[in-house]
C-alpha positions as CSV (number, residue, x, y, z in Angstrom):
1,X,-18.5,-39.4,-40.4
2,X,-15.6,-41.9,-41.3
3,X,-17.0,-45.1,-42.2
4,X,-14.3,-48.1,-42.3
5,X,-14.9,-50.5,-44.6
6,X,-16.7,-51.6,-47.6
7,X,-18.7,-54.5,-47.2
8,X,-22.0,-54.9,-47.0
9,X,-22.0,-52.9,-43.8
10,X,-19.9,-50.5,-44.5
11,X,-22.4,-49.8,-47.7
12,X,-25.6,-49.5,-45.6
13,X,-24.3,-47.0,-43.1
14,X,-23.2,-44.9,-46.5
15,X,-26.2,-45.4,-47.8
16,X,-28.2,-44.0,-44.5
17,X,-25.5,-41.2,-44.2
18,X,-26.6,-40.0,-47.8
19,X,-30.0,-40.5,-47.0
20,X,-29.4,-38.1,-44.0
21,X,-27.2,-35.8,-45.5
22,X,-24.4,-36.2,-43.4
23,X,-21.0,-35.8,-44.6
24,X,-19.2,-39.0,-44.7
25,X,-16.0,-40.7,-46.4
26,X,-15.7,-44.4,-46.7
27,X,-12.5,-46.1,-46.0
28,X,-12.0,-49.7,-48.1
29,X,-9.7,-51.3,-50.3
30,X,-11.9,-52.9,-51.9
31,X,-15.9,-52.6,-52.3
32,X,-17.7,-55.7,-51.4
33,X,-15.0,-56.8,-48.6
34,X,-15.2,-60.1,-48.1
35,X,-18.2,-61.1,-49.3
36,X,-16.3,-60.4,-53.0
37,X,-14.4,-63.4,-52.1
38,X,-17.3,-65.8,-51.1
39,X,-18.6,-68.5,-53.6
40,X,-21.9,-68.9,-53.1
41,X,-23.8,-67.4,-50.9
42,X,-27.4,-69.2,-49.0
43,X,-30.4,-67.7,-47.9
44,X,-29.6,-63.9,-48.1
45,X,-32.0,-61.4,-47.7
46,X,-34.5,-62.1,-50.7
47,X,-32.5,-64.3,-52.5
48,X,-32.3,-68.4,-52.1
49,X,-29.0,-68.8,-53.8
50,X,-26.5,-65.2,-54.8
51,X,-22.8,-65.3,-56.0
52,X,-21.0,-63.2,-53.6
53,X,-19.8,-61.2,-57.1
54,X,-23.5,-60.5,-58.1
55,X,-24.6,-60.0,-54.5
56,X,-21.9,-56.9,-54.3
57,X,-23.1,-55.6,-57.4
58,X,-26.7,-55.5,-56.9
59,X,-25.5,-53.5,-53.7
């Protein structure tokens, strides 16, 4: 599996492709894509308030 990308995305579908055990190489420049660049960021998934930095590394 080729997986382009490596935002928040692009981390879930390697995340179910290890979980699977399917063979899979991620394509990105960066990890975090653009969410890397965001300031804050509202009413994510389980969190109120996240720094786009913080949010990537809890990823």
């Amino acid at each position: 599996m080729v997986i382009i990308g490596g935002g928040p995305a692009g981390i879930s579908a390697s995340i179910y492709a290890v979980r699977k055990k399917v063979d899979f190489v991620l394509i990105t420049k960066e990890v975090g894509g653009q969410v890397i660049k965001a300031g804050n960021i509202e009413n994510y998934l389980g969190y109120v308030i996240v720094d786009g930095i913080i949010l990537v590394r809890l990823f």
